[in-house]
C-alpha positions, 0 to 999 in steps of 0.5 A: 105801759111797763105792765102791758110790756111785761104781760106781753113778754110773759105771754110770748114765754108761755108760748114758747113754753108750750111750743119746746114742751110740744117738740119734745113730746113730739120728738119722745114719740117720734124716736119711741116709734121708730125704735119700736117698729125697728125692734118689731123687724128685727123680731119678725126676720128672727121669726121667720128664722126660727120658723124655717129652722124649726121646720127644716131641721127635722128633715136630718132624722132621716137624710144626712147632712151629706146627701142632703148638701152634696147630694147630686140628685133631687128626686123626692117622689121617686121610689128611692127618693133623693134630696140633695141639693147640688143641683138646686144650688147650681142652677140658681148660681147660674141663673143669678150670674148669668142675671148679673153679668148681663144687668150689671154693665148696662145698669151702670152704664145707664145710670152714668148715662142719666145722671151725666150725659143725657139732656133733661127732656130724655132723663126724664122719658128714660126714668119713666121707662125704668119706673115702668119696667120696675112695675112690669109683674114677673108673671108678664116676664115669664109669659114674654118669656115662653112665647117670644124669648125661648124661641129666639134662643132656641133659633139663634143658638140651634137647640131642641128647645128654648128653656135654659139657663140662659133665658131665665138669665135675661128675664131676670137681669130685666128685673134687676136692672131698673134696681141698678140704676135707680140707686146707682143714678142715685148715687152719682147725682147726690155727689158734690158739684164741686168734685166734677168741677174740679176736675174739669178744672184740673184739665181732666176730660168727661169720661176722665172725670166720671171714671176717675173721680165720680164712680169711685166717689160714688162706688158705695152707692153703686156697690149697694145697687148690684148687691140688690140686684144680686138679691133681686135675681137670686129671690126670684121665683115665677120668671124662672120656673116659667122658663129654665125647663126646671130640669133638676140637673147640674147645669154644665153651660147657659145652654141647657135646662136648670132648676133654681131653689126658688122654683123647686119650692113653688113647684113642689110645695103644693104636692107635699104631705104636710109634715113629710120628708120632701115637706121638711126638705123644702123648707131646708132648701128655704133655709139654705136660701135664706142663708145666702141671701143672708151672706150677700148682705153681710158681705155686702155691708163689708164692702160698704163699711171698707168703702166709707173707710177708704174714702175717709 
């Protein structure tokens, strides 16, 4: 009997012998994976880096740095060609402001809408909605964009023609905002019951509660949304050059044609001599892009990290 007990027992030991040697050869690959395909991004956006700053550089051998980035005229196939790159910063300045001041408000509102207020049957028709809108191609933008939108703006606000500022503005705050409430809803819903509950507790009304103590509470979360949707409106390429008139001007109100970076390099690309001044300006306007959307990140982890700080 004693012997049965014992060969069971010593069994049993093997099996678990065999189980924790599984999990931790599971767990080696596991984190050998994931430190390999990290390092593996890392190497690629350092790539791609080296890949525009090799190919864009070459433009200052025959442009200036000063008429490149504060040159006020993009010209490059005219007889005296000029590449500055004022007009092109402009106009995706604008277009993207315009994008947020329109997306940021609603997407918020709507996120605090979905996760605090509206009834599970309607949460759940408004995030098909959002997914869909999410899915909706930007060259399907554009087209609502040349037949309904631009004429809506030239009607409502009397100008000779639709194609503005304004109108890429709104098709792409309509990119950007089911990022924006995706991730902010998301970051509402995943606060602890009890920071509602205690306020509630504490006599302080709804609205009190969701200004005063969940969106800061989740104002990590929401800064992260916007700053995706900064990224998501300065990135975008076809919606504005569909629509803003791609008038390669410094744009002086939301009212007149403009040109963004993005659209000046899918427009323009196809029509360089490979290895030519207007091929190497458009890979700098690349790298200038790239930079910005770099300083957005950062400063959006400064934000972050001084958040999580505060609230501990």
């Amino acid at each position: 009997m004693k012997e049965a007990i014992a060969k069971r027992k010593q069994i049993e030991h093997n099996k678990n012998m065999r189980k924790g040697i599984k999990n931790r050869v599971g767990e080696f690959l596991i984190e050998n994976v994931i430190f390999v395909l990290g390092i593996t991004s890392v190497l690629i956006v350092g790539l791609i880096f080296l890949f525009l700053i090799r190919t864009g550089l070459p433009l200052f051998s025959t442009v200036s740095p000063k008429e490149f980035f504060l040159g006020k005229y993009w010209f490059p196939v005219s007889v005296n060609p000029q590449y500055g790159i004022v007009p092109l910063i402009a106009g995706s300045v604008m277009v993207t402001l315009g994008a947020i001041l329109i997306s940021v408000p609603i997407g918020i509102g709507c996120a605090i809408f979905i996760s605090e207020m509206a009834p599970p049957k309607t949460k759940t028709v408004l995030k098909v909605i959002i997914e869909f809108l999410s899915a909706i191609p930007s060259v399907v933008l554009g087209f609502l964009g040349i037949v309904v939108l631009s004429s809506w703006v030239r009607v409502t606000f009397s100008l000779s023609s639709g194609f503005t500022v304004i109108t890429g503005s709104i098709l792409v705050s309509l990119m950007a905002i089911p990022t924006i409430i995706s991730i902010s809803d998301d970051a509402i819903s995943a606060l602890p019951e009890e920071y509602k509950e205690a306020s509630l507790a504490l006599g302080a009304s709804k609205w009190e509660t969701i200004r005063y103590v969940l969106l800061p509470a989740a104002s990590s979360g929401i800064i992260a949304a916007v700053m995706l949707g900064i990224g998501r409106a300065i990135g975008e390429t076809m919606t504005v050059m569909m629509v803003t008139g791609n008038a390669a001007q410094i744009p002086n109100s939301f009212l007149v044609s403009g040109r963004t970076m993005t659209a000046t390099i899918a427009a323009e690309m196809g029509d360089t001599v490979r290895n030519g001044t207007h091929y190497h300006a458009l890979f700098a306007v690349g790298l200038v892009l790239l930079a910005m959307t770099t300083i957005i990140n950062l400063i959006a982890d400064y934000v972050l990290t001084k958040s999580k700080k505060e609230a501990n």
